[in-house]
MDAnalysis code that builds the backbone (N, CA, C; Angstrom):
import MDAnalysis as mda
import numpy as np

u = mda.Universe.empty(261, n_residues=87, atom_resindex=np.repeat(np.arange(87), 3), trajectory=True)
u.add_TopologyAttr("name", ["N", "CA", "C"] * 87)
u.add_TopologyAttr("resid", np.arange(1, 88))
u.add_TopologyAttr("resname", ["UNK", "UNK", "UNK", "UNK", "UNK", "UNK", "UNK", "UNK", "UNK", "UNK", "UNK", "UNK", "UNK", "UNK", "UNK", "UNK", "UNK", "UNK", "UNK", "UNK", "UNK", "UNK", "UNK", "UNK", "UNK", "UNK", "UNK", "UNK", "UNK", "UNK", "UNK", "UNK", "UNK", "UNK", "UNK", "UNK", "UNK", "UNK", "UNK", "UNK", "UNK", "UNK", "UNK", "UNK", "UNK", "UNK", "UNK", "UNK", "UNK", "UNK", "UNK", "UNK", "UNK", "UNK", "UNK", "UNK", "UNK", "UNK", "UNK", "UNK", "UNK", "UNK", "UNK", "UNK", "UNK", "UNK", "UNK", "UNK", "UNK", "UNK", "UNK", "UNK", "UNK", "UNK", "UNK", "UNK", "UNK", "UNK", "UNK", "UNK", "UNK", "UNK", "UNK", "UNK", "UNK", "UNK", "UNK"])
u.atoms.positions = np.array([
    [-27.667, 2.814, 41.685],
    [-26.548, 3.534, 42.268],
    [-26.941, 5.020, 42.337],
    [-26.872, 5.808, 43.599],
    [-26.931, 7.042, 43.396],
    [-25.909, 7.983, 43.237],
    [-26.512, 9.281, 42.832],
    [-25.628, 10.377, 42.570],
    [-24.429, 10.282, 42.985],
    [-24.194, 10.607, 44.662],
    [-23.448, 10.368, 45.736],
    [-22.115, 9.326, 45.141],
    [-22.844, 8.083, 44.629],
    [-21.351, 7.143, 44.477],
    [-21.372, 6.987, 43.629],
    [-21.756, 7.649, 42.422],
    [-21.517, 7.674, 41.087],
    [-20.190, 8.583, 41.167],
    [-20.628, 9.777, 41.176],
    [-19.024, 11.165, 41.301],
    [-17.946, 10.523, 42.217],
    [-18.335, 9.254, 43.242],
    [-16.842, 8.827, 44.169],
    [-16.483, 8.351, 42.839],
    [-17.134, 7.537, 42.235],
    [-16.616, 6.272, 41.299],
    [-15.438, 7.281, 40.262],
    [-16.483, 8.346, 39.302],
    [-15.624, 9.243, 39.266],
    [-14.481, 10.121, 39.301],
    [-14.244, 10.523, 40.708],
    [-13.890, 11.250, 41.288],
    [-12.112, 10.911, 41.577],
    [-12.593, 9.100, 41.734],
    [-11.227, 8.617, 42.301],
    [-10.218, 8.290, 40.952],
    [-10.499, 8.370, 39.855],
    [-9.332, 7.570, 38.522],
    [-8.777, 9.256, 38.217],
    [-9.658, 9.872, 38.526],
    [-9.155, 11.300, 37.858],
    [-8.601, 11.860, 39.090],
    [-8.457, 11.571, 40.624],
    [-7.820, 12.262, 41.373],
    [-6.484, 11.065, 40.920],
    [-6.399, 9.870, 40.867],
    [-5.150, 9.167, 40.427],
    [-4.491, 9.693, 39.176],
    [-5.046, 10.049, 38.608],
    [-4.482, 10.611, 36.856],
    [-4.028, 11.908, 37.131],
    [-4.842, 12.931, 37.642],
    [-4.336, 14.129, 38.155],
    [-2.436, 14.121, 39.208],
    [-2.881, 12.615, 40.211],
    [-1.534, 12.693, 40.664],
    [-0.231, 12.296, 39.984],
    [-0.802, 11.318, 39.215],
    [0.340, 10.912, 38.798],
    [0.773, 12.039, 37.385],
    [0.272, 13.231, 36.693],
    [0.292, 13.769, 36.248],
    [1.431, 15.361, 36.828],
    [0.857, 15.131, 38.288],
    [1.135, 16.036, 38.413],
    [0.347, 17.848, 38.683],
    [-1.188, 17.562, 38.475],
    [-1.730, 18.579, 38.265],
    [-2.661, 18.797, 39.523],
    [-2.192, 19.415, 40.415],
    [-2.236, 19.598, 41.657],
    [-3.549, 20.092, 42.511],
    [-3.683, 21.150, 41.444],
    [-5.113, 22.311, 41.807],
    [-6.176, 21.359, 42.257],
    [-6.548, 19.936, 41.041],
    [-7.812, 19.060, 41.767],
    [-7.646, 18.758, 43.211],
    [-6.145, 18.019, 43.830],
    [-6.258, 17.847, 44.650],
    [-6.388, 19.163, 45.979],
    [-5.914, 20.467, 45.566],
    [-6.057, 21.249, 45.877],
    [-8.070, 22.076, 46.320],
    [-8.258, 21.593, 45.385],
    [-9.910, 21.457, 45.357],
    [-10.534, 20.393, 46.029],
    [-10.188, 19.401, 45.874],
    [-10.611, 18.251, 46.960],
    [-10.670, 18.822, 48.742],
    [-8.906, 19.135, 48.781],
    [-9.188, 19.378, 50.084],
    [-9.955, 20.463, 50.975],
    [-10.634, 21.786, 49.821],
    [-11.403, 22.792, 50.238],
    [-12.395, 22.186, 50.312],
    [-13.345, 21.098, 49.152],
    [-14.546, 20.575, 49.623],
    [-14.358, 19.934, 51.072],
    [-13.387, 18.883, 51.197],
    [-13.433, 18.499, 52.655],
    [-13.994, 19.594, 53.678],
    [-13.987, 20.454, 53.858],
    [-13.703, 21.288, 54.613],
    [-14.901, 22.081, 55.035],
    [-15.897, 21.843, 54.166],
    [-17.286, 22.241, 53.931],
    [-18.251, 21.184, 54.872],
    [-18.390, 20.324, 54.765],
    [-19.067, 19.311, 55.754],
    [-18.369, 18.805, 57.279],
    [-16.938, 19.433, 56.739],
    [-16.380, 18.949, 58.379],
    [-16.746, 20.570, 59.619],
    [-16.841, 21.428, 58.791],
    [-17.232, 22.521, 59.120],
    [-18.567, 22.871, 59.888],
    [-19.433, 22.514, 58.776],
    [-20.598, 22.592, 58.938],
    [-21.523, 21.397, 60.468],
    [-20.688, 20.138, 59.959],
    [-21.606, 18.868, 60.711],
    [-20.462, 18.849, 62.007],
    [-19.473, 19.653, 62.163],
    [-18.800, 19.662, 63.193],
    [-17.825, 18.126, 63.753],
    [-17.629, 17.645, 62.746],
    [-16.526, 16.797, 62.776],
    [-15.581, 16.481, 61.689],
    [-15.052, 15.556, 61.444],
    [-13.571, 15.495, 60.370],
    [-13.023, 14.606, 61.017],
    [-12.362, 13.718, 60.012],
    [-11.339, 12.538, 60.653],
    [-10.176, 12.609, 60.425],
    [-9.142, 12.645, 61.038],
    [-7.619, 13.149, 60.943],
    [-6.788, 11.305, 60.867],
    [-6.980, 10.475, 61.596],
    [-6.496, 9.331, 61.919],
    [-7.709, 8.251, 62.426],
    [-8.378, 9.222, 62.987],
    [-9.612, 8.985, 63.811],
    [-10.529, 9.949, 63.552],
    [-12.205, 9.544, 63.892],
    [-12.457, 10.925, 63.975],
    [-12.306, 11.896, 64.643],
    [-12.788, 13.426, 64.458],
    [-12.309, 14.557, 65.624],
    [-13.701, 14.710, 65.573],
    [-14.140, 15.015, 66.955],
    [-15.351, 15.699, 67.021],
    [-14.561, 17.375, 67.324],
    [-15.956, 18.639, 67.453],
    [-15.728, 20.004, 67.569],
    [-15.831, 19.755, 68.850],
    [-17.160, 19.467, 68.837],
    [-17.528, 19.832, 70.510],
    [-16.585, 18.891, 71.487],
    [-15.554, 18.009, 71.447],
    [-14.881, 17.019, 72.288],
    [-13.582, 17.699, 72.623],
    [-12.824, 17.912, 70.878],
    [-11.559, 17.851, 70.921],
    [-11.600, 19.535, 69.556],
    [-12.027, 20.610, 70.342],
    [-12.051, 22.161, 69.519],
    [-10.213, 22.416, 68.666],
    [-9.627, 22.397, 69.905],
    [-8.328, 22.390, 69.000],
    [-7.734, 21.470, 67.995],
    [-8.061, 20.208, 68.291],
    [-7.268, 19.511, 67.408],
    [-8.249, 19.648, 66.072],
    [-9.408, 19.535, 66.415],
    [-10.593, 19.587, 65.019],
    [-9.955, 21.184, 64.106],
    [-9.744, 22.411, 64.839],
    [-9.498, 23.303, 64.128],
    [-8.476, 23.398, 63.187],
    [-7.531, 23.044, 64.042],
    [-5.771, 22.505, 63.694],
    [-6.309, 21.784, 62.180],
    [-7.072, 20.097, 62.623],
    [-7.051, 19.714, 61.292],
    [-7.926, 20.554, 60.092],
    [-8.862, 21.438, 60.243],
    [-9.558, 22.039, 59.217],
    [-8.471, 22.763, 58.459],
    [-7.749, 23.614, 59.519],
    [-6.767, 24.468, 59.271],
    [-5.612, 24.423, 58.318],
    [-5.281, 23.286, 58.513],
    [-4.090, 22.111, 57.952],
    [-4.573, 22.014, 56.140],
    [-5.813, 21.592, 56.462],
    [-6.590, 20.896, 54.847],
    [-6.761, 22.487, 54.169],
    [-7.139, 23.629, 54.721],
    [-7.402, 24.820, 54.101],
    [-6.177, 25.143, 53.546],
    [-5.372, 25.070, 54.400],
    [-3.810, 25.744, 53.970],
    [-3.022, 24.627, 52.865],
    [-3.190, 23.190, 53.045],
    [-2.650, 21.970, 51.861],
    [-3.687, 22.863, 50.642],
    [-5.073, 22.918, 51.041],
    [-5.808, 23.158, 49.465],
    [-5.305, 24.402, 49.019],
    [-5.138, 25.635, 49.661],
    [-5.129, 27.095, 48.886],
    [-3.507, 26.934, 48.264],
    [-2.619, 26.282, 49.090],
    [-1.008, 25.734, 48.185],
    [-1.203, 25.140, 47.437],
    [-1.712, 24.191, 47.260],
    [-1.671, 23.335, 45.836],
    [-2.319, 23.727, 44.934],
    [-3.644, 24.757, 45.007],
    [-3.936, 25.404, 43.702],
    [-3.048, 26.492, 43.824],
    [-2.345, 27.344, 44.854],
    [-1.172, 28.282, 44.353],
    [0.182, 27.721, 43.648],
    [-0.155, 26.816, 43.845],
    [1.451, 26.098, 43.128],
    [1.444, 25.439, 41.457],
    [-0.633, 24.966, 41.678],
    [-0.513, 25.240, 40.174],
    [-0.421, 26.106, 39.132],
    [-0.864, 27.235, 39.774],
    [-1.319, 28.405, 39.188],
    [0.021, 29.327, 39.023],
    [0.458, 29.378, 40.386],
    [1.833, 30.102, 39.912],
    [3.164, 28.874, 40.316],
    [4.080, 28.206, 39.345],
    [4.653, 27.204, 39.482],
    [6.097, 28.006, 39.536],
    [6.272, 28.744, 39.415],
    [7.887, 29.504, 39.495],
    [8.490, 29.889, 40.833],
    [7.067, 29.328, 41.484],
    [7.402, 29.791, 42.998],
    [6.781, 28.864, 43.816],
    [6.447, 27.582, 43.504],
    [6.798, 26.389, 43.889],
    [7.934, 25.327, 43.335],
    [8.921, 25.418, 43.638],
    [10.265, 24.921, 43.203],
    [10.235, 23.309, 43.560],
    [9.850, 23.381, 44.701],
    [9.260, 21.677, 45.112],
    [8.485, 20.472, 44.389],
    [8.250, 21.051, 43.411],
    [6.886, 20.287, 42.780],
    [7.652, 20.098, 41.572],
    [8.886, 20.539, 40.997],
    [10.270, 20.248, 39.752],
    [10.426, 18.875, 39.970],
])
């Protein structure tokens, strides 16, 4: 087994424990890594995949979307008095 699907194996009981916990920031961190290879290799899958070069707006939209879910959910862990939603 390599590296690669060792950390999924990983990756996935502690993003479940984190949710059902409540502790947001990982998933908040998850969705900034996304964001790094969809960036870079110029695609990302929203429902389907998006290519850059096909479909520029909707691909941006979704990067856009995952940047702004990740930088809230580590702001909401970090400062929780001003995420009221998450009570």
């Amino acid at each position: 087994m390599n590296r690669q699907r060792v950390l999924n194996y990983i990756a996935f009981p502690i993003l479940g424990v984190s949710a059902v916990l409540g502790i947001y920031w990982i998933w908040g961190l998850l969705f900034l890594w996304w964001l790094v290879p969809a960036v870079l290799g110029g695609q990302t899958h929203f429902v389907f995949q998006v290519n850059r070069s096909k479909d520029p707006l909707l691909f941006w939209a979704v990067v856009i979307l995952w940047a702004l879910a990740g930088v809230m959910m580590i702001a909401a862990s970090l400062f929780p008095q001003y995420a009221p939603w998450l009570v």
